[in-house]
C-alpha positions in Angstrom: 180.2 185.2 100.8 176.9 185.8 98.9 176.4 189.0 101.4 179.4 190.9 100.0 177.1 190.8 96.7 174.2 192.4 98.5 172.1 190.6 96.9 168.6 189.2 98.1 167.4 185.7 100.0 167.2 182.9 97.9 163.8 182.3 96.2 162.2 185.6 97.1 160.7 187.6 94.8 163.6 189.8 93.6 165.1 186.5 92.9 162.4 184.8 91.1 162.2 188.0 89.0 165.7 187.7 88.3 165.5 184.6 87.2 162.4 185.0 84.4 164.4 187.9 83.2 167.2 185.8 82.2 165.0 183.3 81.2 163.7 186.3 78.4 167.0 187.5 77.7 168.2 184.0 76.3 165.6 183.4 74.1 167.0 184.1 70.7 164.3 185.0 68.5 162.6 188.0 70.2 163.4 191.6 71.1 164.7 191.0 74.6 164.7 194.1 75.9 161.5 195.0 75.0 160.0 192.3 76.6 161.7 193.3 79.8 159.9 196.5 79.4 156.6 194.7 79.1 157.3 192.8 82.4 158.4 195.3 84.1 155.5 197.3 83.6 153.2 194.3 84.6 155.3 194.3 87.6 154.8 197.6 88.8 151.5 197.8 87.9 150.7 194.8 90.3 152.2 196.3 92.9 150.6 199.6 92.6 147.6 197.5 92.8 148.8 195.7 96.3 149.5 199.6 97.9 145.6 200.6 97.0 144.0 197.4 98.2 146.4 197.0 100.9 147.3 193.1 100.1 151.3 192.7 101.4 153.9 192.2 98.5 154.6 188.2 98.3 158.3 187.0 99.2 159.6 189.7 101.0 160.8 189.7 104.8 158.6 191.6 107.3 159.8 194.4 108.6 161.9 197.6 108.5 164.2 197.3 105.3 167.1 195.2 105.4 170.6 197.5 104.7 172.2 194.1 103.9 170.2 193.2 100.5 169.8 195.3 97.1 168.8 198.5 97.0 165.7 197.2 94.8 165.1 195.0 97.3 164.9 197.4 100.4 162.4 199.6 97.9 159.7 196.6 98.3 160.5 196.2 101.6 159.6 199.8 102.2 156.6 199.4 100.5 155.6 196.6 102.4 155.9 198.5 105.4 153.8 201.9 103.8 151.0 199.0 103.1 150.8 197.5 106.4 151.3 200.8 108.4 148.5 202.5 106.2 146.4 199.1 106.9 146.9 199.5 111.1 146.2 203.2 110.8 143.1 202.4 109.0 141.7 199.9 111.6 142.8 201.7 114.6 141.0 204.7 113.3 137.7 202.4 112.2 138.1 200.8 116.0 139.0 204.0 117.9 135.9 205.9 119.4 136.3 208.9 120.9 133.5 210.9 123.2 134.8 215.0 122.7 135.9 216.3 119.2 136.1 213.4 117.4 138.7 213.3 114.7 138.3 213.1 110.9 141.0 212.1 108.6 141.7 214.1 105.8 142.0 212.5 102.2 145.4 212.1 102.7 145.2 210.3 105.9 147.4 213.3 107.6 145.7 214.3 111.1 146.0 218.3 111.8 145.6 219.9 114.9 145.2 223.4 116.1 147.7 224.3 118.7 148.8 227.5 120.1 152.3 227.4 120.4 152.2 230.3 123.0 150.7 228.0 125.5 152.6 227.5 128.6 150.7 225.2 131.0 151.1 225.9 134.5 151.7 223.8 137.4 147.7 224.4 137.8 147.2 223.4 134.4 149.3 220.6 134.9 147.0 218.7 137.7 144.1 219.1 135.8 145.1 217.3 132.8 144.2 213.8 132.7 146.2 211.3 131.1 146.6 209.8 128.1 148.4 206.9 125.9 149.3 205.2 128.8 151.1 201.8 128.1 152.2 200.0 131.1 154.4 201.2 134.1 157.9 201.6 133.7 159.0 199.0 136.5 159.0 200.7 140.0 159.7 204.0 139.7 157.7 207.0 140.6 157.7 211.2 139.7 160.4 212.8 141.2 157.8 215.5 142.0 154.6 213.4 143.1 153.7 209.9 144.4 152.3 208.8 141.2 153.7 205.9 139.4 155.8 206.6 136.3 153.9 205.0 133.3 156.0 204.3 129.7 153.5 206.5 126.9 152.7 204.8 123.6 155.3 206.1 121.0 155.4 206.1 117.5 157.4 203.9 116.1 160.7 204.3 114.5 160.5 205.3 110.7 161.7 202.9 108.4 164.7 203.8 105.8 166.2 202.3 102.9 169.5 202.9 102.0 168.7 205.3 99.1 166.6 207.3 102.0 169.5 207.3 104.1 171.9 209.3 101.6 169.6 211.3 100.7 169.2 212.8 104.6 173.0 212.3 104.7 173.3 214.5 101.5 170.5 217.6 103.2 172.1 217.7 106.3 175.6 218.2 104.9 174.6 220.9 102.7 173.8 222.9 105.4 177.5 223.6 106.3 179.2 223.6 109.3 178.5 226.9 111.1 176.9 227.3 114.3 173.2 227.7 112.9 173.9 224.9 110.5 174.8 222.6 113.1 171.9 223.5 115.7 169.5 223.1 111.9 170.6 219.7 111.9 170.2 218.9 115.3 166.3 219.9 115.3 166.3 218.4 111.9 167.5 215.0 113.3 164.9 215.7 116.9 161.7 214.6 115.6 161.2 211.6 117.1 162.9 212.8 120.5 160.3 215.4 120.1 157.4 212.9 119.7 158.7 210.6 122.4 158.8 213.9 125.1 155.1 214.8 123.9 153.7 211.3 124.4 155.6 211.1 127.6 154.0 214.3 129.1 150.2 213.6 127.9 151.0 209.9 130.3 152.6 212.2 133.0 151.5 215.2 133.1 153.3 216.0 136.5 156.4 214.5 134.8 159.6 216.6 134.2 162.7 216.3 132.0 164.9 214.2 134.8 161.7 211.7 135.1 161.9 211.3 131.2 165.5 211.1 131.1 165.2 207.8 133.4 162.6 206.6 131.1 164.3 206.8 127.6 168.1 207.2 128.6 168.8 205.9 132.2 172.4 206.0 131.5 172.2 209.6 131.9 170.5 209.8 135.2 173.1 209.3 137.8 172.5 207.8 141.4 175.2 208.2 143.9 175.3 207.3 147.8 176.6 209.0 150.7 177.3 208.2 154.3 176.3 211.2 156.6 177.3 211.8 159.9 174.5 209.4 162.1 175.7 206.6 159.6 173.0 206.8 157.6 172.9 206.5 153.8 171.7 208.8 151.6 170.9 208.9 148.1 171.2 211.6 145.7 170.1 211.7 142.1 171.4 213.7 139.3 171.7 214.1 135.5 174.5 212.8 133.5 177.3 215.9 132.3 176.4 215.6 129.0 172.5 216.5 129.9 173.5 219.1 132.2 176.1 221.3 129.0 174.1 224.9 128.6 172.3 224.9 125.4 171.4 221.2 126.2 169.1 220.0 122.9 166.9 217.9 125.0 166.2 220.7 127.5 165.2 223.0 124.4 163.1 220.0 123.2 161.6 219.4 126.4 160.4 223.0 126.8 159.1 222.6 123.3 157.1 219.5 123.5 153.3 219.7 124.4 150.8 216.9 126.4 150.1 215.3 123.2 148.9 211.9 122.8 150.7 209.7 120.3 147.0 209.2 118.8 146.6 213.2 118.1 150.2 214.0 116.9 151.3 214.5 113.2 152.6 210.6 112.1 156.5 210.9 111.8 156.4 208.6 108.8 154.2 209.5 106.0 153.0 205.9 104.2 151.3 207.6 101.3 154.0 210.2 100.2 156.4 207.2 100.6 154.8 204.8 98.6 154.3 206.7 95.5 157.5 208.0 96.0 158.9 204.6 95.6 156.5 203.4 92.6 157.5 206.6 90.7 160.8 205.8 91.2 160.2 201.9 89.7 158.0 203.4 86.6 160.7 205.3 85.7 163.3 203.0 85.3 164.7 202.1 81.6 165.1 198.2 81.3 169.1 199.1 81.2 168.7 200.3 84.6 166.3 197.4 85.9 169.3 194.9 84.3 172.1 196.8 86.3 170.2 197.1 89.4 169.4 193.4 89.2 173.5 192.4 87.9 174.2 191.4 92.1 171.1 188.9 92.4 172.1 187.5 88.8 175.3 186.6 90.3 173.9 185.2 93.1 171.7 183.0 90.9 174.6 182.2 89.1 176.9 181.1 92.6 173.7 178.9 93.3 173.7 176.9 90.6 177.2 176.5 90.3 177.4 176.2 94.0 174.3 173.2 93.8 176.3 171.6 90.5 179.5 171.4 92.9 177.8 169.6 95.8 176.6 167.3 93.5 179.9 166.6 92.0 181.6 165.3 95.3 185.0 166.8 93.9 187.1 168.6 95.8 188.9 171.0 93.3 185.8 172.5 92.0 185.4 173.9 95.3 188.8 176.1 94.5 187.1 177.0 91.2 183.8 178.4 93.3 185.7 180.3 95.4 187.4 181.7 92.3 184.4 182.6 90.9 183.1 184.0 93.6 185.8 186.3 94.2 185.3 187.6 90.5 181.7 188.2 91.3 182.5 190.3 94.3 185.1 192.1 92.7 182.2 193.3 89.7 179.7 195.0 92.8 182.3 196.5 94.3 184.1 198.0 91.4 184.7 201.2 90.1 182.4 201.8 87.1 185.1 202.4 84.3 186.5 199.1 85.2 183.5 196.9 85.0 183.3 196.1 81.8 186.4 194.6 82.2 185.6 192.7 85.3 182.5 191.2 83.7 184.1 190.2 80.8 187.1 188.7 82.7 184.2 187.3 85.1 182.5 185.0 81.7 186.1 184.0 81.0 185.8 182.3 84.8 182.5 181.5 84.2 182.7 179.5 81.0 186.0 177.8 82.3 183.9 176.1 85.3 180.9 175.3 83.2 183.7 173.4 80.8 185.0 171.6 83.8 181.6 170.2 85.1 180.3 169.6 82.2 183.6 167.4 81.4 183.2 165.8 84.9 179.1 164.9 83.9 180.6 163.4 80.8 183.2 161.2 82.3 180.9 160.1 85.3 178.0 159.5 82.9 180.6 157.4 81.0 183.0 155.5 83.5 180.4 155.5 86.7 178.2 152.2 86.7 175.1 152.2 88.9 176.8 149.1 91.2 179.5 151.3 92.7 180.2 151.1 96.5 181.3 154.3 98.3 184.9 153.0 98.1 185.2 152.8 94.3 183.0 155.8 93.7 185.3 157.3 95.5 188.5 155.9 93.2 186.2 156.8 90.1 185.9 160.5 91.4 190.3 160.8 91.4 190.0 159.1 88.1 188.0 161.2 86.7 190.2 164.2 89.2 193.0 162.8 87.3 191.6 163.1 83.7 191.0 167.2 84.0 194.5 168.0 85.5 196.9 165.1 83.9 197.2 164.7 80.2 197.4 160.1 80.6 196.6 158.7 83.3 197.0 154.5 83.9 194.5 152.1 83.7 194.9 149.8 86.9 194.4 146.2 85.5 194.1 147.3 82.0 191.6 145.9 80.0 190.5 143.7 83.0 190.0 146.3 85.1 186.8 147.9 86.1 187.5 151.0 84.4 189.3 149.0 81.3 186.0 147.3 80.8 184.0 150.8 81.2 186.5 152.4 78.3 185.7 149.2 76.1 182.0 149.1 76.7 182.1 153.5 75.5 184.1 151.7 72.2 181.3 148.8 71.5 178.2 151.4 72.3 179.8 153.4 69.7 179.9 151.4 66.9 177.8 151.6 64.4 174.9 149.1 63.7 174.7 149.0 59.5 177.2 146.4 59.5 176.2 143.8 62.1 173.8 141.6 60.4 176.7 141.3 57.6 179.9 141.0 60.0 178.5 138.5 62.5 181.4 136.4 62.4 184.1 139.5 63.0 182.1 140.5 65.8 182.7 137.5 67.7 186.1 138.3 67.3 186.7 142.0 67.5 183.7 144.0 69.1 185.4 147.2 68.4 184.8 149.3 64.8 187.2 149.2 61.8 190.3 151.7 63.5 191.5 154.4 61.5 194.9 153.6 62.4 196.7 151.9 65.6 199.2 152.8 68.1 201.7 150.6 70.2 203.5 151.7 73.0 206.6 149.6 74.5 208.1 150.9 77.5 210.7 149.3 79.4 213.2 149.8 82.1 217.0 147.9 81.6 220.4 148.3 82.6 222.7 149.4 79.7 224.9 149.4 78.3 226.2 147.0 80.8 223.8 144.5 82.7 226.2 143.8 85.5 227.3 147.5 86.3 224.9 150.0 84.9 221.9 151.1 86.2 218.0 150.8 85.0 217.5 153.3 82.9 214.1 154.2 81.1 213.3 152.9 77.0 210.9 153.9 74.8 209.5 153.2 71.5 206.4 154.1 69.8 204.7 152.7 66.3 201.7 154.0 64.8 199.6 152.3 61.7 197.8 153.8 59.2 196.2 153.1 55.8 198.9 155.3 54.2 201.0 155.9 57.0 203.9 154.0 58.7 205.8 156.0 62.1 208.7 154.3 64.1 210.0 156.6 66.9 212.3 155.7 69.5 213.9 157.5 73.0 216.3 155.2 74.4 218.2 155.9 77.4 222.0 154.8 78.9 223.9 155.2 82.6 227.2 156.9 81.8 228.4 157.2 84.9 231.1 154.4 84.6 231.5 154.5 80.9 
């Protein structure tokens, strides 16, 4: 349930952040959103501080950004991953020698290279390249055109997106229309990586060609077929998939593009440093309105928590129907349309307040009725008891005032009274342990057969008396069987 909130993983720092914000905003006697201001601006500060000395944001999960959580929260994760890739670039480059042209970063940490792109190496060309940013060998296979054993390059890796990253490509590429040109714009635009792949693949192979890649990085579309001939042999022939093999084929246009380039000497597909101040502008420009709404989904989900943790605790099963409830008001706020939240949140602390009331109610009752000497089996009556008191308006007391819970109501009556009076009432005590009543009430009830005792059937009586100072009331419901009369 808590994913349909997008929300972020319990006790991370999002969350804790969250949490010290509400903690501001319910103190009574300070500018609240002004303070949120000031912490925010702590915040972002610190971690504009962890991107230039390369120390990994605190209570976040490693890796790419996570779709599934807060938009806020993928924006940390993102620049978790701009600090440790800028930390591995830095080290590899401090632990990398190289013996001809050495390469020097710029200040950006961008590496440039000079390239002609009129270059077409020939098959000549091809043999006396050695090479390079081998990783391992790609099982058994070998060149189509040579001997030589097929060897998997050393990529770059994928570039991390958030979500607000995503739309953002999503909103570029559909702006470009939908003609012919637009669409083969997008397709380059979208080839990057398939380019870098191809170029690290031909600097490990340099007597590679497009079908040996396509084995490599798509073996789906390389096709193996056998035939029988005529002298019962078999015979095997190779082939690429229909797709591959359409004219104007993208990867064929890419192929002829791509270059013998190491993945050590090519431009770095994701760009740490733009990235990260990208994302810490975007923070330090946020008004404390729009920190609060961006936070709103992990506030709820702080709020299910407790609620959820008060529940458990409780051991009753129809505040579980009254989490769900809740809940299901929560999910309705993140996915709502904007003119209708306002509505949704206030109908949302209607919920809210209605379930605090009820466990607060059940805390009172247990604190009240529950002695510490319970077994599981009366704890367990105790719990409908107190079931019974939220949903019925009387309930009865089994055994009355001998009962177990007779003699907890009683006890609630003598911890109650006051004290002023004891050292002069010491003889009423003895007698009545209760205070002085405002005023009493009886209650006769009774079922007999009238108006006839022989024929007539038991029907149910009634009266009720109440006593007061000034005050005298005498009401009666009295019932007959008419049936034979």
């Amino acid at each position: 349930r808590i994913r349909q909130l997008k929300s972020v993983p319990k006790d991370s720092f999002v969350y804790r952040v969250v949490v010290c914000f509400t903690a501001i905003c319910s103190l009574p006697s300070i500018n609240r959103l002004r303070s949120v201001a000031h912490l925010w601006f702590d915040i972002v500060q610190e971690l504009r501080t962890c991107w230039e000395t390369g120390k990994m944001i605190a209570g976040l999960e490693s890796g790419s950004p996570n779709l599934s959580f807060s938009k806020l929260y993928q924006n940390l994760q993102m620049l978790n991953c701009c600090i440790e890739h800028r930390v591995r670039h830095e080290n590899d480059s401090a632990t990398t020698t190289t013996v001809d042209n050495p390469i020097e970063p710029d200040e950006d940490g961008d590496q440039f290279f000079e390239c002609s792109s009129n270059i077409s190496p020939s098959k000549s060309n091809l043999t006396e390249l050695q090479p390079e940013g081998r990783l391992k060998p790609c099982g058994d296979l070998k060149l189509l055109n040579s001997n030589e054993i097929l060897y998997v390059p050393v990529t770059q890796e994928c570039p991390p997106a958030t979500e607000d990253m995503l739309d953002e490509q999503t909103a570029v590429l559909t702006s470009l229309g939908s003609g012919e040109d637009a669409t083969l714009l997008r397709a380059k635009m979208q080839s990057r990586s398939l380019l870098s792949d191809m170029e690290s693949f031909k600097a490990a192979n340099p007597l590679g060609t497009i079908e040996d890649f396509v084995r490599w990085y798509s073996p789906r579309d390389w096709i193996e077929t056998e035939e029988v001939d005529a002298d019962g042999n078999i015979q095997k022939h190779y082939s690429l998939s229909p797709r591959m093999q359409l004219p104007d084929n993208l990867w064929v246009e890419v192929w002829q593009q791509a270059r013998p380039i190491p993945v050590r000497r090519q431009k770095r597909l994701f760009d740490d440093g733009k990235e990260a101040e990208k994302i810490l502008q975007k923070l330090s420009s946020l008004s404390p309105g729009e920190i609060l709404e961006q936070l709103i989904p992990v506030l709820l989900h702080t709020v299910y928590d407790r609620i959820a943790k008060e529940i458990e605790e409780m051991e009753e099963s129809n505040a579980v129907a009254l989490l769900e409830t809740l809940n299901a008001k929560e999910v309705l706020i993140v996915k709502g349309k904007d003119e209708r939240k306002k509505k949704l949140q206030q109908d949302f602390i209607v919920c809210l307040t209605s379930v605090e009331q009820y466990i607060c109610r059940f805390k009172s009752f247990k604190e009240k009725l529950f002695s510490p000497d319970l077994n599981h089996k009366e704890k367990e009556e105790m719990i409908k008891v107190v079931t019974e008191l939220h949903t019925r308006p009387e309930i009865p007391v089994k055994g009355a005032a001998h009962g177990r819970l007779g003699k907890r109501l009683a006890s609630l009556f003598t911890k109650t009274k006051p004290t002023t009076n004891q050292a002069n009432n010491d003889s009423t005590e003895a007698k009545n342990q209760f205070m002085t009543p405002a005023g009493k009430e009886y209650i006769l009830r009774a079922s007999i057969a009238r108006p006839s005792n022989l024929r007539s059937r038991q029907s149910p009586q009634r009266m009720y008396c109440m006593l007061a100072q000034d005050e005298f009331r005498l009401c009666g419901a009295f019932s007959e069987d008419t049936t034979f009369f």
